[in-house]
FIROMAR-143522 format. One line per 2 residues: number of its first residue (from 1); their letters; for each residue x, y, z of C-alpha. Coordinates in nm, 2 decimals. Example, Ala and Ser with C-alpha at 12.3 -4.5 7.8 and 13.67 -1.06 7.14 Angstrom:
1 = as = 1.23,-0.45,0.78 ~ 1.37,-0.11,0.71
//
This chain:
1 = xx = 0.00,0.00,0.00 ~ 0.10,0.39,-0.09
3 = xx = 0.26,0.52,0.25 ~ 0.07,0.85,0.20
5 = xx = -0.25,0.66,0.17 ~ -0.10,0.46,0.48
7 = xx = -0.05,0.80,0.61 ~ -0.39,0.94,0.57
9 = xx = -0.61,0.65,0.67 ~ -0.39,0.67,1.03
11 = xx = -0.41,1.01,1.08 ~ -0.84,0.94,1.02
13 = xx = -0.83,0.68,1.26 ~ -0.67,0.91,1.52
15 = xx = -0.91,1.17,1.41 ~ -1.21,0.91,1.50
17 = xx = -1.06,0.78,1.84 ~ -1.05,1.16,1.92
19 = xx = -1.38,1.21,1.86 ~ -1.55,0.86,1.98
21 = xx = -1.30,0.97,2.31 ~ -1.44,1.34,2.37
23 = xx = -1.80,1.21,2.29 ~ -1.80,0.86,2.51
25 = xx = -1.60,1.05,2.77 ~ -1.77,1.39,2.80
27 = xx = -2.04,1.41,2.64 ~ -2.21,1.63,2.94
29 = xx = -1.93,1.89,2.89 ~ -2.03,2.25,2.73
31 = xx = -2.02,2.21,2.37 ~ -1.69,2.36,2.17
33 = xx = -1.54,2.33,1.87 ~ -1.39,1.96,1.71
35 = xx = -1.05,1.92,1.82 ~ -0.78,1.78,1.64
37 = xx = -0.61,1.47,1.75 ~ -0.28,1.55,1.96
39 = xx = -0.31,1.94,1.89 ~ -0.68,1.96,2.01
41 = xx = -0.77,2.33,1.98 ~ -0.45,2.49,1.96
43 = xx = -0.47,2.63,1.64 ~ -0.76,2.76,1.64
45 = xx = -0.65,3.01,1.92 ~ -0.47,3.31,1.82
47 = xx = -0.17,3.32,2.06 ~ -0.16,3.75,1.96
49 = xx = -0.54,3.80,2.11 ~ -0.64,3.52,2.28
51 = xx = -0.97,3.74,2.41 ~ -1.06,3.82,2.06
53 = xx = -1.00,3.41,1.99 ~ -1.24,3.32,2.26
55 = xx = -1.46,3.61,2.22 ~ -1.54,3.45,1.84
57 = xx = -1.56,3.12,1.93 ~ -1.78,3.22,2.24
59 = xx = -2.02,3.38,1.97 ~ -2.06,3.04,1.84
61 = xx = -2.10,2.77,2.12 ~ -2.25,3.02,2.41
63 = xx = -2.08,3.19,2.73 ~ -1.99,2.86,2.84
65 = xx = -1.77,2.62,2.60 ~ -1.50,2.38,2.56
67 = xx = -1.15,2.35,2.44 ~ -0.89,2.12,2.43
69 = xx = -0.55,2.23,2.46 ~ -0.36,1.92,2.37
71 = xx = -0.56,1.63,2.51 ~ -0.73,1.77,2.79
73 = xx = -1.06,1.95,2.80 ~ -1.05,2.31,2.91
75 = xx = -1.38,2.52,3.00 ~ -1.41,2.84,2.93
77 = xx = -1.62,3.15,3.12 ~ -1.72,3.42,2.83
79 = xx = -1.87,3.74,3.01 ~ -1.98,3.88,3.34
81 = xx = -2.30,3.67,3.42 ~ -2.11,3.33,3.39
83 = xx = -1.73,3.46,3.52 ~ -1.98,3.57,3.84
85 = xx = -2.18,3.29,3.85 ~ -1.88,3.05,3.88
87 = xx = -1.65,3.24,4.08 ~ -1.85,3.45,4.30
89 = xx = -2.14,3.25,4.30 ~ -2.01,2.89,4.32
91 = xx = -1.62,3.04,4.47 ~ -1.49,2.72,4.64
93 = xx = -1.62,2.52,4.32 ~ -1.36,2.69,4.10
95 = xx = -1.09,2.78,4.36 ~ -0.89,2.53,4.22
97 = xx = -0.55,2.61,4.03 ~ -0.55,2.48,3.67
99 = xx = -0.23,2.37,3.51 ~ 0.02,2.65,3.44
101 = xx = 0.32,2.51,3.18 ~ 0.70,2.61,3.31
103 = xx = 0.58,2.75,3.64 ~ 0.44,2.45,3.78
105 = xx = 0.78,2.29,3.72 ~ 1.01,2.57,3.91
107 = xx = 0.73,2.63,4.20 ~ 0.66,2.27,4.26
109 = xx = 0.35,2.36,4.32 ~ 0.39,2.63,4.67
111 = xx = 0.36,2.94,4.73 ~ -0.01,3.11,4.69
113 = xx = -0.03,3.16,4.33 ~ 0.02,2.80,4.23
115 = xx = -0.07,2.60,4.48 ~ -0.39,2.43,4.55
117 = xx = -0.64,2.31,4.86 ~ -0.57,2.32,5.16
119 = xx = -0.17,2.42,5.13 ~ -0.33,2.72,4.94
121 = xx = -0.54,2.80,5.15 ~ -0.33,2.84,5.47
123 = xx = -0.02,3.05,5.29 ~ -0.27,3.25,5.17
125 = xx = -0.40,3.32,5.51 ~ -0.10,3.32,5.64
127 = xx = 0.03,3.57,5.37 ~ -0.22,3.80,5.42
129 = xx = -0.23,3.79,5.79 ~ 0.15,3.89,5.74
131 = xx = 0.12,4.13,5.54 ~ -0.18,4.30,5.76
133 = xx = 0.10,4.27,6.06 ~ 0.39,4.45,5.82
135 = xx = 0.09,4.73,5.76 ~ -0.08,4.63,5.48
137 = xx = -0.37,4.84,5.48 ~ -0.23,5.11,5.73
139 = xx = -0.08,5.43,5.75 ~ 0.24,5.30,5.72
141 = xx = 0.21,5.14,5.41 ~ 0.08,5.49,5.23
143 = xx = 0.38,5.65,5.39 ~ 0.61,5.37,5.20
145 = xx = 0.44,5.42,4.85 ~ 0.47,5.84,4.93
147 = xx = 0.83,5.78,4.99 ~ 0.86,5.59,4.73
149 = xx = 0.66,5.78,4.45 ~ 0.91,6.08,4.59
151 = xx = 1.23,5.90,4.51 ~ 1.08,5.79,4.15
153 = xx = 1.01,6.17,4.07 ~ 1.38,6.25,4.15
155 = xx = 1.54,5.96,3.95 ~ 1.33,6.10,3.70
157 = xx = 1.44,6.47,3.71 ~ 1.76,6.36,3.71
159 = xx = 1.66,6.31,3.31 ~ 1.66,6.69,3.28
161 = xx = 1.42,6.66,2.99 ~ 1.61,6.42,2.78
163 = xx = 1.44,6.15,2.60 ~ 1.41,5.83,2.76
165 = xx = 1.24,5.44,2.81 ~ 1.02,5.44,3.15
167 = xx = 1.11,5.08,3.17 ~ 1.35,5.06,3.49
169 = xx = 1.19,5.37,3.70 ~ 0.87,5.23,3.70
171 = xx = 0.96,4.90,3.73 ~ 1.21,4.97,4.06
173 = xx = 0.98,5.19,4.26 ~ 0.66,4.92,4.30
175 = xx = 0.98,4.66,4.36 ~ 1.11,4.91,4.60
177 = xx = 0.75,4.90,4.78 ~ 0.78,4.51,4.81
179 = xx = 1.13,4.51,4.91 ~ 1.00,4.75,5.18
181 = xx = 0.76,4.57,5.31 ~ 0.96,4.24,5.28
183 = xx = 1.31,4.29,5.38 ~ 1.18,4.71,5.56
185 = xx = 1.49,4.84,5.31 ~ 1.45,5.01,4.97
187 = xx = 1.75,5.01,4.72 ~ 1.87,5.28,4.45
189 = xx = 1.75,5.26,4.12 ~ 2.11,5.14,3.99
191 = xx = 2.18,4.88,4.26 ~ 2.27,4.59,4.09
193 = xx = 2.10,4.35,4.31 ~ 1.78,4.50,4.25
195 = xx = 1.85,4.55,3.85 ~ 1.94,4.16,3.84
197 = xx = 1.63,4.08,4.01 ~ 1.42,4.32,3.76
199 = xx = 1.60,4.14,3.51 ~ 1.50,3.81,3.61
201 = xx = 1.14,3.90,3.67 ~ 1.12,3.98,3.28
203 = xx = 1.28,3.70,3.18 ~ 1.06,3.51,3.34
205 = xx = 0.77,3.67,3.22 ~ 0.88,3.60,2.85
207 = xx = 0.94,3.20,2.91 ~ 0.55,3.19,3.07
209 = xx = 0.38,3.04,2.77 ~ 0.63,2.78,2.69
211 = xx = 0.50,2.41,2.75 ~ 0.70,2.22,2.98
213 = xx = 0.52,2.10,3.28 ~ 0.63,1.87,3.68
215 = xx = 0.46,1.84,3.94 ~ 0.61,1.76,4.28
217 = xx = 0.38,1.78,4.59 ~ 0.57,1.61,4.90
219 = xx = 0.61,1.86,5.16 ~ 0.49,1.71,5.48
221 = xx = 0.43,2.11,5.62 ~ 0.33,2.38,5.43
223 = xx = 0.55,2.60,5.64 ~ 0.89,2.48,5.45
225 = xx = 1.21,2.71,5.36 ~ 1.10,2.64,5.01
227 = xx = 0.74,2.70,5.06 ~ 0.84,3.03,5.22
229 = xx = 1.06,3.14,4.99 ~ 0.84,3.05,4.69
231 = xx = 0.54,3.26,4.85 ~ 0.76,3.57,4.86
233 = xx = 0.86,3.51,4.50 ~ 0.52,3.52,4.45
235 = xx = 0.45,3.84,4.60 ~ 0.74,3.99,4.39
237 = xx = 0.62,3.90,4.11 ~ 0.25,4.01,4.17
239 = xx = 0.35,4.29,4.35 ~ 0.61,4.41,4.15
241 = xx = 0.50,4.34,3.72 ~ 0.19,4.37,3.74
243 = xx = 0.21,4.74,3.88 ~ 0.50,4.82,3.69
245 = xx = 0.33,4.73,3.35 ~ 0.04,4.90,3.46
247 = xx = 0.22,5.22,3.49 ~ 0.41,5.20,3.18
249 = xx = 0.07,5.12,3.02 ~ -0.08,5.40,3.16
251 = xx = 0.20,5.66,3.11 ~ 0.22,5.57,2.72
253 = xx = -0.18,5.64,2.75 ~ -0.17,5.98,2.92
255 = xx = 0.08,6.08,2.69 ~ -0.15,5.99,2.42
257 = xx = -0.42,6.15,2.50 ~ -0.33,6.53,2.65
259 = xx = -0.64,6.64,2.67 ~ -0.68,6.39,2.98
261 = xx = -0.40,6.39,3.14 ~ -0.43,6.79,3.17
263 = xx = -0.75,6.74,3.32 ~ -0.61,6.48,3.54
265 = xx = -0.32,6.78,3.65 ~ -0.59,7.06,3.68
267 = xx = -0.78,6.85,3.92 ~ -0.45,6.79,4.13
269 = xx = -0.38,7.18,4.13 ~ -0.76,7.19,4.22
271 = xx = -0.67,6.94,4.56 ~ -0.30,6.89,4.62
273 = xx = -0.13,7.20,4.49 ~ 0.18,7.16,4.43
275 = xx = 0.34,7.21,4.76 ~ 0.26,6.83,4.97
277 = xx = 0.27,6.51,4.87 ~ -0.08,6.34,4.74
279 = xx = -0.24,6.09,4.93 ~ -0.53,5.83,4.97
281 = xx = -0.76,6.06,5.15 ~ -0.76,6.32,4.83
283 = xx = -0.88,6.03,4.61 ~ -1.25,6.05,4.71
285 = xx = -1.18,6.44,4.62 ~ -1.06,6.33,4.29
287 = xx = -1.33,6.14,4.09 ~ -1.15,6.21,3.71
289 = xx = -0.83,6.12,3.88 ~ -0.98,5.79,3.98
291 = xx = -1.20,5.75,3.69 ~ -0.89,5.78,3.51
293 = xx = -0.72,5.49,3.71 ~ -0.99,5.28,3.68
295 = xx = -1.00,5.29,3.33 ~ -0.59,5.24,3.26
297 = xx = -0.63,4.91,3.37 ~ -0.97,4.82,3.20
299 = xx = -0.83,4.92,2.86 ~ -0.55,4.76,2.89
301 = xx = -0.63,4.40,2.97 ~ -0.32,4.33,3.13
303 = xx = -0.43,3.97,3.19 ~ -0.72,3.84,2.96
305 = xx = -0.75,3.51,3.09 ~ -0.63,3.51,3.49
307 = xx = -0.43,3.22,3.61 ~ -0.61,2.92,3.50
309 = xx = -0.85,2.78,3.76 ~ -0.96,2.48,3.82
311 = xx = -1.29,2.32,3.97 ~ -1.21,2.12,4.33
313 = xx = -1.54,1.87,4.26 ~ -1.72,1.73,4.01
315 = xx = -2.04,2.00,3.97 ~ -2.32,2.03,3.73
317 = xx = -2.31,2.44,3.59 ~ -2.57,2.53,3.34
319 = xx = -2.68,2.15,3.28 ~ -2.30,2.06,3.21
321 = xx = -2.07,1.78,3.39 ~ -1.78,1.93,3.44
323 = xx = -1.53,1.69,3.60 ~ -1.32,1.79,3.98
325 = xx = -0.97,1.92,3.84 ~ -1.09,2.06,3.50
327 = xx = -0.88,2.36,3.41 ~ -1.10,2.72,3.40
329 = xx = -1.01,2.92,3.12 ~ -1.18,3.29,3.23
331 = xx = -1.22,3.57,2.99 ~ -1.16,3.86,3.19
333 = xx = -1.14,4.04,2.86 ~ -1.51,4.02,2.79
335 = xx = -1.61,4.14,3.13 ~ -1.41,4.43,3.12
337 = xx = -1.48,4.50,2.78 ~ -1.82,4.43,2.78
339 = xx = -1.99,4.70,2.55 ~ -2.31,4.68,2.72
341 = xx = -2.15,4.81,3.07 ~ -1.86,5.01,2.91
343 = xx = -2.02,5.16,2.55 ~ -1.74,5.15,2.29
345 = xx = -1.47,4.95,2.49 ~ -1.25,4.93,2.26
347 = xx = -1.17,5.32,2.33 ~ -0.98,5.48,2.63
349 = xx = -1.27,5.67,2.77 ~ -1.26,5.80,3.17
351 = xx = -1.61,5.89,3.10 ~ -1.65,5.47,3.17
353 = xx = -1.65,5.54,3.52 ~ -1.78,5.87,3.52
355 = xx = -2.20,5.97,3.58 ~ -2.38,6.23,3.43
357 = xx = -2.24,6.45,3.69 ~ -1.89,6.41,3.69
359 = xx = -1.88,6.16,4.00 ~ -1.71,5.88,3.97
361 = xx = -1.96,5.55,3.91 ~ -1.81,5.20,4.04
363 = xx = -1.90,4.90,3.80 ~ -1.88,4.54,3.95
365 = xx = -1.78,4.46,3.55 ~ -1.40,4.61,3.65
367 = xx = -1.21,4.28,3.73 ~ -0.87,4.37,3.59
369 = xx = -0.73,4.18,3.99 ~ -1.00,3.85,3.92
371 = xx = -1.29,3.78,4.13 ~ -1.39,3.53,4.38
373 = xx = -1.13,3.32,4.67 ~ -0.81,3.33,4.43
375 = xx = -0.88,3.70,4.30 ~ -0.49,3.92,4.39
377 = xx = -0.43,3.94,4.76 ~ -0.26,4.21,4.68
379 = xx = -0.54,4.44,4.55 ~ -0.55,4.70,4.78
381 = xx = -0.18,4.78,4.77 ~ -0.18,4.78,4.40
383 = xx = -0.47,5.04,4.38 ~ -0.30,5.27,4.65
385 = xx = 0.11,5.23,4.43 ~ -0.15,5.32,4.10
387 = xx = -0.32,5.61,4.23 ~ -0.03,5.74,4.41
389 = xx = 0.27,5.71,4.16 ~ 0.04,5.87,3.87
391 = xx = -0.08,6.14,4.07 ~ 0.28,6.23,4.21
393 = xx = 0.45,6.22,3.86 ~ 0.19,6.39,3.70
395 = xx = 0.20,6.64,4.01 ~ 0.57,6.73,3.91
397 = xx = 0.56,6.68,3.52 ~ 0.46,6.70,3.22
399 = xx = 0.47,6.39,2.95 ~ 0.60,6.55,2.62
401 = xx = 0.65,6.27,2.32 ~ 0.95,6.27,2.11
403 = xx = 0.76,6.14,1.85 ~ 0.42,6.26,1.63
405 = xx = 0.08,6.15,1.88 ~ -0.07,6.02,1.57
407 = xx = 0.23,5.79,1.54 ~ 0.27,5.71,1.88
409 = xx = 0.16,5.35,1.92 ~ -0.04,5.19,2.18
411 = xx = -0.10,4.84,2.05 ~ 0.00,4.59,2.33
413 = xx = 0.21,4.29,2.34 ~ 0.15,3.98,2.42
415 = xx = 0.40,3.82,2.63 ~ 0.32,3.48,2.78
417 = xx = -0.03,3.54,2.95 ~ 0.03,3.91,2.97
419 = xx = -0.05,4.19,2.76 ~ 0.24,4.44,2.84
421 = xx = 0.30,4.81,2.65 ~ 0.48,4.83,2.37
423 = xx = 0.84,4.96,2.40 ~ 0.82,5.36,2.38
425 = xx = 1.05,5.69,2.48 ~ 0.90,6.02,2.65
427 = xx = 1.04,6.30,2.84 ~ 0.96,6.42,3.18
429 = xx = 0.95,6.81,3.19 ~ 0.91,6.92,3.52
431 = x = 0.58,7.18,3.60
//
């Protein structure tokens, strides 16, 4: 016989053991589209804009569907009512942690980000509790981020209005928070300890989507050196690129637009002045300012899907079996840019989180930390570095491009399960 009929008539009788598989084996699972023996969905999902992929393919089987990456089934939440239902509604269901390629491997499955059950469950109440004790929350905290957000405005005059890449200030100062809350000591923006540890940070970032995977789960305590040491890795990492993105995001953003950003200043002359530092309390003062906030990290999408999830029993949702340890794929790009709650979402608007009288409006659609047991720990900090670094640098500058607005691009990039700012240059001239 031909070996390319050979060929074909295997690759048809993998094709049907597939199928006969997924149909004998799930058939109670949301519906989704036919997957490919081996590959499964794979290619079918755009790696460049994985929300637009699963926003298409959502348009097709329903808010609820299925995907195989690979082998494995994987469900997927599309838009508010079922992200809610599932993780607010039904939490401890989907509290789980689904499978996450490279990092299971180098965590071996500690810390709080990664882990699952029970171990999860006490270092993330042990991490909180911690950080609650180091003043998460507190006074002392704001003071931190002040003096932080101080030293970041005089790395950054010390640029005297030359062009330059955002990158490293505001990626040190939210490490500089973490570092003060961790270890109470900040360090200077060219210390080499902290530059490697930047370093390393983003170069873990970029190796996020590749797919190796171990598992090791044989601590007999939770309360290990390793298990320590992995769960402040973990709050570096949360605590430190997520915030720093966020900022460069939103600086490339107010430099686009200067029409808001110098409403954003004339509502800090308006509050702060020029002559103290800003703090939480002027935020309730400030509803652009915070509209403004608010909408940075809606329109960016830093992360569309989350951390996978993964369900912790077998349940019945919406008429559907969905097996204990399925992975949760949820789109947290179709809540937060769901046109009904946010018309035109595709545009950076403030006026998203604005009412018809200029206060700000809160939205329960704005999920840009998650929802439910496993959204960030870390929230509150993160809101507090956000609102106080843009007001402070926006307080002592002004964001002049070096190159035309109309040709100053804000397309993000997709790096593992991010989506991160492109590269860009700006000067800061002080007021």
């Amino acid at each position: 016989m031909d070996l390319a009929v050979i060929l074909v008539l295997s690759l048809c009788c993998l094709l049907f053991f597939s199928l006969w598989r997924q149909n004998s084996g799930g058939r109670k699972l949301p519906p989704g589209p036919t997957p490919l023996p081996i590959l499964g969905n794979i290619l079918q999902i755009d790696a460049k804009n994985i929300g637009r992929s699963l926003s298409n393919l959502s348009k097709v089987y329903g808010p609820v569907f299925t995907l195989y990456l690979g082998k494995k089934p994987t469900v997927v939440l599309h838009g508010y009512e079922a992200v809610k239902e599932a993780l607010i509604d039904r939490g401890e269901e989907f509290s789980g942690r689904g499978s996450f390629p490279v990092v299971d491997r180098t965590s071996t499955g500690l810390g709080i980000i990664l882990s699952n059950g029970n171990r999860w469950k006490e270092m993330r109440r042990f991490s909180v509790a911690t950080l609650r004790s180091f003043g998460m929350g507190k006074r002392s905290i704001e003071q931190c981020v002040q003096e932080e957000a101080r030293c970041l405005v005089e790395e950054l005059r010390k640029t005297k209005c030359s062009s330059c890449d955002p990158t490293l200030y505001l990626g040190c100062a939210p490490c500089n928070v973490i570092c003060s809350i961790v270890f109470h000591n900040r360090f200077d923006y060219k210390d080499q300890h902290l530059l490697s540890f930047l370093e390393k940070f983003d170069e873990n970032l970029k190796i996020l989507s590749s797919p190796w995977i171990q598992e090791k789960y044989n601590q007999e305590t939770e309360f290990t050196t390793e298990a320590l040491i992995t769960t402040v890795n973990d709050l570096f990492g949360a605590g430190t690129e997520t915030v720093s993105s966020t900022l460069k995001y939103g600086i490339l953003l107010l430099l686009k637009y200067p029409e808001i950003t110098a409403k954003v200043q004339e509502e800090i002359d308006h509050v702060i002045g020029r002559h103290r530092s800003p703090c939480m309390q002027d935020k309730s003062h400030m509803p652009y300012t915070e509209a403004v906030v608010h909408e940075i990290q809606r329109y960016i999408d830093l992360l569309p899907t989350s951390g996978p999830r993964a369900t912790t029993c077998d349940i019945k949702f919406r008429n559907y079996f969905i097996p204990k340890g399925t992975t949760i794929i949820v789109s947290l790009t179709s809540v937060l840019h769901d046109s009904n709650e946010f018309p035109n979402p595709e545009k950076f608007d403030p006026g998203h989180f604005l009412d018809e009288s200029g206060k700000f409006k809160k939205s329960d659609y704005f999920m840009p930390f998650s929802t439910g047991k496993r959204m960030c720990a870390g929230e509150s900090l993160a809101r507090m570095e956000l609102f106080l670094f843009v007001t402070t640098i926006l307080q002592n500058f002004h964001l002049k491009s070096v190159v035309d607005l109309k040709d100053l691009d804000i397309t993000p990039v997709t790096r593992g399960f991010a989506s991160v700012p492109p590269t860009y240059q700006l000067c800061f001239v002080p007021v």
